[in-house]
Each structure stands twice: as C-alpha cells, then as structure tokens.
PDB file with one MODEL, atoms N, CA, C and O in Angstrom:
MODEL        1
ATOM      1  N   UNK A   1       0.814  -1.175   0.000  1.00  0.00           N
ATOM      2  CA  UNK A   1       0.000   0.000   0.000  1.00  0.00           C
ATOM      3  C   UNK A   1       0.868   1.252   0.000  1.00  0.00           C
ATOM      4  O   UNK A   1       0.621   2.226  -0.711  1.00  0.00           O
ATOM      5  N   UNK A   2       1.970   1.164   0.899  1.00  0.00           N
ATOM      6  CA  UNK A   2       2.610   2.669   0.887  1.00  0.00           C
ATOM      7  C   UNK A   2       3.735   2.891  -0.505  1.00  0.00           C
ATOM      8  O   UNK A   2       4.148   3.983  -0.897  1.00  0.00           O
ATOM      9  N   UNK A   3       4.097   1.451  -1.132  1.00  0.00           N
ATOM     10  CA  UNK A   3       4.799   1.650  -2.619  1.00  0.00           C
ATOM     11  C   UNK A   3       3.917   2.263  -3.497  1.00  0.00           C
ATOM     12  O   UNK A   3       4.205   3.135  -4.317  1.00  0.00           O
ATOM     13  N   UNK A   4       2.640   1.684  -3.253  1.00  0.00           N
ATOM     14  CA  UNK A   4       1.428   2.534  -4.281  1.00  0.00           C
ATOM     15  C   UNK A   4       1.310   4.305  -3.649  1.00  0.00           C
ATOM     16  O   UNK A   4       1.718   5.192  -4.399  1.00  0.00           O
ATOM     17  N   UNK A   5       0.828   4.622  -2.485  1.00  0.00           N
ATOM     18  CA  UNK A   5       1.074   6.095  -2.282  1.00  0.00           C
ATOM     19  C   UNK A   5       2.196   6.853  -2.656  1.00  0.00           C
ATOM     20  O   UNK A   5       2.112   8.056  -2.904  1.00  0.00           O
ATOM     21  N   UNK A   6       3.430   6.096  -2.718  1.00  0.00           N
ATOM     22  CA  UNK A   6       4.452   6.608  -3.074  1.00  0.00           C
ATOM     23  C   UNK A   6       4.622   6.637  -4.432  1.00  0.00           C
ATOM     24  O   UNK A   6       5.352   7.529  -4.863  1.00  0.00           O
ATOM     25  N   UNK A   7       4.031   5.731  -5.358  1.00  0.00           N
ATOM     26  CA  UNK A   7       4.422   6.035  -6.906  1.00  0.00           C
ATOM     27  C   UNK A   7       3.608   6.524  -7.723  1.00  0.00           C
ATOM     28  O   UNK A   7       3.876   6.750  -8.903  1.00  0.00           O
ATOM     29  N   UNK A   8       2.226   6.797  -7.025  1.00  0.00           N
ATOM     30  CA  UNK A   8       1.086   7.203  -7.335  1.00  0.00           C
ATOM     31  C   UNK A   8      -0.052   6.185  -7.797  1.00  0.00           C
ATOM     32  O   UNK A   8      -1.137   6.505  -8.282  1.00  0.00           O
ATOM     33  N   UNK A   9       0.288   5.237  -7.615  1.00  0.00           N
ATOM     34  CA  UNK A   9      -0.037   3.993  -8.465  1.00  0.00           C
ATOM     35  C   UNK A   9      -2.002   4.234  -8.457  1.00  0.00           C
ATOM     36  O   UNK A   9      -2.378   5.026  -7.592  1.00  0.00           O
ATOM     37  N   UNK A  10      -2.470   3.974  -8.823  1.00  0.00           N
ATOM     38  CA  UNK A  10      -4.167   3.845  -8.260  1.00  0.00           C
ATOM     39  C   UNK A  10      -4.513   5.172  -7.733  1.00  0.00           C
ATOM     40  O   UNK A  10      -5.447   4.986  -6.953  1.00  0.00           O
ATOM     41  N   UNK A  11      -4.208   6.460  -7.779  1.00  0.00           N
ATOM     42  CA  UNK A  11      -4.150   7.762  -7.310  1.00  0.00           C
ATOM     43  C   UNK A  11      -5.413   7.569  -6.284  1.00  0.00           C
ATOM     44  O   UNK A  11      -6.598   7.875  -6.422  1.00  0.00           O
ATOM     45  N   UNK A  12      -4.544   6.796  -4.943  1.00  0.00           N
ATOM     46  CA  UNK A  12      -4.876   6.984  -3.690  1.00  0.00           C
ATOM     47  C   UNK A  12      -5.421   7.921  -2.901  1.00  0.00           C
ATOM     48  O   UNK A  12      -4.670   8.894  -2.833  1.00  0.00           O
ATOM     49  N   UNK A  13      -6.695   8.086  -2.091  1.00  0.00           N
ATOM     50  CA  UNK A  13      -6.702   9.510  -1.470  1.00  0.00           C
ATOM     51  C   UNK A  13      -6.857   9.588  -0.407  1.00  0.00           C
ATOM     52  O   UNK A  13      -6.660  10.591   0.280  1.00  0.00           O
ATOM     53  N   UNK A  14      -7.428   8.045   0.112  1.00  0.00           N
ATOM     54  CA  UNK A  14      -7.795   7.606   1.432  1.00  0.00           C
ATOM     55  C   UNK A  14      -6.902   6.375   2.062  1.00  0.00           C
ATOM     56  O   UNK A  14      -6.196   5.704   1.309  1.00  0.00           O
ATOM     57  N   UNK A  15      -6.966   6.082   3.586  1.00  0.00           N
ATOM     58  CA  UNK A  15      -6.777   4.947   3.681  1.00  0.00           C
ATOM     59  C   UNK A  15      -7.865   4.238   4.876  1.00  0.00           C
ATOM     60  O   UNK A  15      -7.665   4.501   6.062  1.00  0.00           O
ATOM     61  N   UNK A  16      -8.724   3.563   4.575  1.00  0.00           N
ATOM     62  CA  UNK A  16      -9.616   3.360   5.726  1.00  0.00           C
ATOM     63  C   UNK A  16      -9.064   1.761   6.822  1.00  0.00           C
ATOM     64  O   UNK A  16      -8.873   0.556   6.656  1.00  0.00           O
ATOM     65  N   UNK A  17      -9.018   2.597   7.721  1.00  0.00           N
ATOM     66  CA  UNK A  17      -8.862   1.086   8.926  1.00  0.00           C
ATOM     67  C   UNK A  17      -9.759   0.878  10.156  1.00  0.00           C
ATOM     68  O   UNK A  17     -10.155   1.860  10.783  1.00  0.00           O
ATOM     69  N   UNK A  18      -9.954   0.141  10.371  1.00  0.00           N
ATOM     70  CA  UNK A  18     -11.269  -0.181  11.364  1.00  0.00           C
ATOM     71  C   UNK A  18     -10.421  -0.231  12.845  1.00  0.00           C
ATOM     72  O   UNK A  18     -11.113   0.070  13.818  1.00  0.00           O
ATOM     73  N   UNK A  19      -9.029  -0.572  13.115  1.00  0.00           N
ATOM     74  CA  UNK A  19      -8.282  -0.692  14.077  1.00  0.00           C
ATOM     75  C   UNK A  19      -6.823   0.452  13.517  1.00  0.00           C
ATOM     76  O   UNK A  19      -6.075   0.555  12.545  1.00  0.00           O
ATOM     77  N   UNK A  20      -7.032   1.048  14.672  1.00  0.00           N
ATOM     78  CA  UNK A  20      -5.622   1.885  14.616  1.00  0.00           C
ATOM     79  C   UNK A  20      -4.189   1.077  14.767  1.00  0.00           C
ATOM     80  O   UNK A  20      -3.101   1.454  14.332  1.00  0.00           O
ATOM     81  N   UNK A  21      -4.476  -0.140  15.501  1.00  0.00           N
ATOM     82  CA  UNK A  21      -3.634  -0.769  15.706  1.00  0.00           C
ATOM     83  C   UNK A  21      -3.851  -1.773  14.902  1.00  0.00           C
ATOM     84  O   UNK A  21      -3.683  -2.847  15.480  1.00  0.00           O
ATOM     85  N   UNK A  22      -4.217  -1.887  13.577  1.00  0.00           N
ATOM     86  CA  UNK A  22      -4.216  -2.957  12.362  1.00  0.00           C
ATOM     87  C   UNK A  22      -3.202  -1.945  11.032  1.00  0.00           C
ATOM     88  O   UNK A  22      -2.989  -2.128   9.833  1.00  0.00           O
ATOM     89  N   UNK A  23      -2.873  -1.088  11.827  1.00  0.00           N
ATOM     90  CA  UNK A  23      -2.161   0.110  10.825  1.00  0.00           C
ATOM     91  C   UNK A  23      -0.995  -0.155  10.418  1.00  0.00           C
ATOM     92  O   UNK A  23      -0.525  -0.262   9.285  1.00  0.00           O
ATOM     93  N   UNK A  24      -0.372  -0.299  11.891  1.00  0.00           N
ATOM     94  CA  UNK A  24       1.209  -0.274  12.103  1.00  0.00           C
ATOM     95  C   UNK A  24       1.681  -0.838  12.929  1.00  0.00           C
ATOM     96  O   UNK A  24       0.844  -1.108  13.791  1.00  0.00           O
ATOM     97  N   UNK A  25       3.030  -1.329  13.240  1.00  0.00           N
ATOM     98  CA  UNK A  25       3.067  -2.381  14.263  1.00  0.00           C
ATOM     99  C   UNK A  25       3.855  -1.887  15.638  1.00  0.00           C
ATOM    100  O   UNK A  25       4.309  -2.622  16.515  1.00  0.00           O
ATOM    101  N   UNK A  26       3.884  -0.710  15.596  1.00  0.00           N
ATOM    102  CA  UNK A  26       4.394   0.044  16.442  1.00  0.00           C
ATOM    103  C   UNK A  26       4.063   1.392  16.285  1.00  0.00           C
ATOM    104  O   UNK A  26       3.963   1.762  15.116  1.00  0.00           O
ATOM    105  N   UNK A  27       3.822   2.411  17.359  1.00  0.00           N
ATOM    106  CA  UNK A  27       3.615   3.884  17.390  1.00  0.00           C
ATOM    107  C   UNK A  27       4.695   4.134  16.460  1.00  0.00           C
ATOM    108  O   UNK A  27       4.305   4.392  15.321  1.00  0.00           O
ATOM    109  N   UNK A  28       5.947   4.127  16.637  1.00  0.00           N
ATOM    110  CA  UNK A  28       7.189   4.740  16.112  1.00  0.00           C
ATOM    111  C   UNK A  28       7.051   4.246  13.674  1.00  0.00           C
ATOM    112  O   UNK A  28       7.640   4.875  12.795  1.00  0.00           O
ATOM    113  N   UNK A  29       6.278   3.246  13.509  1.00  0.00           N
ATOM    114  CA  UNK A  29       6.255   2.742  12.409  1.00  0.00           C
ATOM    115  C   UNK A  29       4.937   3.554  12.244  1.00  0.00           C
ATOM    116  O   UNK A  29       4.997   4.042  11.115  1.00  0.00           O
ATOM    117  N   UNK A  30       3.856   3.899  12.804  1.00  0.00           N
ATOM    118  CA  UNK A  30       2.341   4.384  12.523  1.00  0.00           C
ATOM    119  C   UNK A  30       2.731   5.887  12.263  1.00  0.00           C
ATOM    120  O   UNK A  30       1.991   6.453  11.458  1.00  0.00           O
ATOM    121  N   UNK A  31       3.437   6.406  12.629  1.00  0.00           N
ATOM    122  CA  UNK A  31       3.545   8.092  12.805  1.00  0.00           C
ATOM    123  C   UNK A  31       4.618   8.147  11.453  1.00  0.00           C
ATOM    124  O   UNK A  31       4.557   8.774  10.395  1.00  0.00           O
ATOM    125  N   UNK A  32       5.367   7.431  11.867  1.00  0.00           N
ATOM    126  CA  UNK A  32       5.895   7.393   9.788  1.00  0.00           C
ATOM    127  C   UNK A  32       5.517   7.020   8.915  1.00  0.00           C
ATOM    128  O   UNK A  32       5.917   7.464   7.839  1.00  0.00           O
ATOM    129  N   UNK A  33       4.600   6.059   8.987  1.00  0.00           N
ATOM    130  CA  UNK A  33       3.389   6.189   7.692  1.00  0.00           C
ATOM    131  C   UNK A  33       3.081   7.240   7.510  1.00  0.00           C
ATOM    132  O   UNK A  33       3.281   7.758   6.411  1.00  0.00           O
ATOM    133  N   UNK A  34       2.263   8.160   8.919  1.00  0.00           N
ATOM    134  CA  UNK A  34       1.461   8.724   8.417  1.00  0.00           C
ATOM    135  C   UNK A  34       2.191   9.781   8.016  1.00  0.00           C
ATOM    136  O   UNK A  34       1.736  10.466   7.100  1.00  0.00           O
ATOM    137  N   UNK A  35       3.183  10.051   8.482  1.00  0.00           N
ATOM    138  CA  UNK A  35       3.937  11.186   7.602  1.00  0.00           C
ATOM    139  C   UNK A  35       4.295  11.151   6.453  1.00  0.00           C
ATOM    140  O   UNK A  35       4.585  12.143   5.785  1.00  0.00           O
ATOM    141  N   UNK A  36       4.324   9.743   5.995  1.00  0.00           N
ATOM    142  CA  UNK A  36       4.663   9.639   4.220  1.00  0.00           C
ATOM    143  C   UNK A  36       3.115  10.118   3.642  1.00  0.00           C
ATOM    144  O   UNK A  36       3.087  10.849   2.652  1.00  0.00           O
ATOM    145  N   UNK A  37       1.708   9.647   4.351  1.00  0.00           N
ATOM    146  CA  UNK A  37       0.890   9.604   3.416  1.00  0.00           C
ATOM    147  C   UNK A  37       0.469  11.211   3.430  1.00  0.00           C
ATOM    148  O   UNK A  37      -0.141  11.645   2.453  1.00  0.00           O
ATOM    149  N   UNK A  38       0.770  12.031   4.455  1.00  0.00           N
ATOM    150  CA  UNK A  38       0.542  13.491   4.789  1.00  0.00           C
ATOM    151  C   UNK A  38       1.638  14.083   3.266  1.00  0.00           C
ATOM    152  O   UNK A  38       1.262  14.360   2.127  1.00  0.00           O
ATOM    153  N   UNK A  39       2.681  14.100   3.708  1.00  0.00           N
ATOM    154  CA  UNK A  39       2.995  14.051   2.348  1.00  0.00           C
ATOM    155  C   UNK A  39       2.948  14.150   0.909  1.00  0.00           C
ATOM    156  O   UNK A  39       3.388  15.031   0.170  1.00  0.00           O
ATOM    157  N   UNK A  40       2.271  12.978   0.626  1.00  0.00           N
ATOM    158  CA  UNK A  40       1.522  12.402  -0.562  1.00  0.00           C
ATOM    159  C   UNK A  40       0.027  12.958  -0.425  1.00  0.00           C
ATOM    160  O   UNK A  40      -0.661  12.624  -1.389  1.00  0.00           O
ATOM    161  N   UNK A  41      -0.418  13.463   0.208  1.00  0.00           N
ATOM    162  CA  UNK A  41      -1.994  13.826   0.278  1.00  0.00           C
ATOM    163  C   UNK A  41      -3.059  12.983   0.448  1.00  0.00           C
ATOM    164  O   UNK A  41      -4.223  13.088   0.064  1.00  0.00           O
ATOM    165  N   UNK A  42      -2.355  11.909   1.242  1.00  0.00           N
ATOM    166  CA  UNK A  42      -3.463  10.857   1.342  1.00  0.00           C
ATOM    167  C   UNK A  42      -3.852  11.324   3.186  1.00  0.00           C
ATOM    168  O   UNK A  42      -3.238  12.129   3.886  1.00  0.00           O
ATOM    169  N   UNK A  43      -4.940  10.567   3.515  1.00  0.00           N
ATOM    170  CA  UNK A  43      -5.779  10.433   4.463  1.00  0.00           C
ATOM    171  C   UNK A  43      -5.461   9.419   4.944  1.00  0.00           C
ATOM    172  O   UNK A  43      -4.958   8.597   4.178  1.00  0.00           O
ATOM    173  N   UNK A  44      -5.591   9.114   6.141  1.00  0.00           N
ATOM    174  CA  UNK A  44      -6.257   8.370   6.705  1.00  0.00           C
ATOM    175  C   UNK A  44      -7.508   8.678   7.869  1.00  0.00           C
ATOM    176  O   UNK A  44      -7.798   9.683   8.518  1.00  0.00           O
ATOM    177  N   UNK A  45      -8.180   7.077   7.778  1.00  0.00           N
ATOM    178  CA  UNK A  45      -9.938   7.290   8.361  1.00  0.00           C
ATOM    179  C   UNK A  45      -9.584   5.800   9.479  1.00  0.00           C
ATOM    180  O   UNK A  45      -9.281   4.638   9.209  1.00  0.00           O
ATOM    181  N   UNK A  46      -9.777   6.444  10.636  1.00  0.00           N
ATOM    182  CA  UNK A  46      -9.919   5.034  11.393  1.00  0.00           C
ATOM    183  C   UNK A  46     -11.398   5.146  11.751  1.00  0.00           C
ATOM    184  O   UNK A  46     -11.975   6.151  12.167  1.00  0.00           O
ATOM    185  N   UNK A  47     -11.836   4.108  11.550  1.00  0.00           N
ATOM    186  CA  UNK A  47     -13.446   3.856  12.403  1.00  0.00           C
ATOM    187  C   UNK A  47     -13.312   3.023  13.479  1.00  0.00           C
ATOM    188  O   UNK A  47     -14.293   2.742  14.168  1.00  0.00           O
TER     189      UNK A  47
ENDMDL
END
C-alpha cells in the first residue's frame, strides 16, 4: 500500500482502517506512515 502512495499507483486519497492498531506495528512505524501519506496527500480514516 505505501509503494502505491508513493508512486502514485491507483491515485490513492484515502486509507480506511477499522483498528488503529491494524495500521502499524508500532507507534514509532504508525507516525511514519502517516507522515509519508501526509505528504503524498493521502488520508487516513480510522473507524
């Protein structure tokens, strides 16, 4: 998923997860996602 935000692949805009902790496998790995997808202009939506 984050090779596709990163190459534009499927021009991504969202990312929906039902668990915050189905995201990333650590705080320190979740907050650098989300800084790549902030970045890239993607979202994320936890429900």
């Amino acid at each position: 998923m984050m090779d596709d935000i990163k190459t534009g692949k499927d021009d991504v805009s969202y990312v929906l997860v039902f668990k915050l902790s189905r995201f990333g496998i650590n705080a320190a790995d979740t907050l650098n996602s989300l800084q790549v997808m902030q970045d890239f202009g993607v979202n994320l939506i936890c429900v």
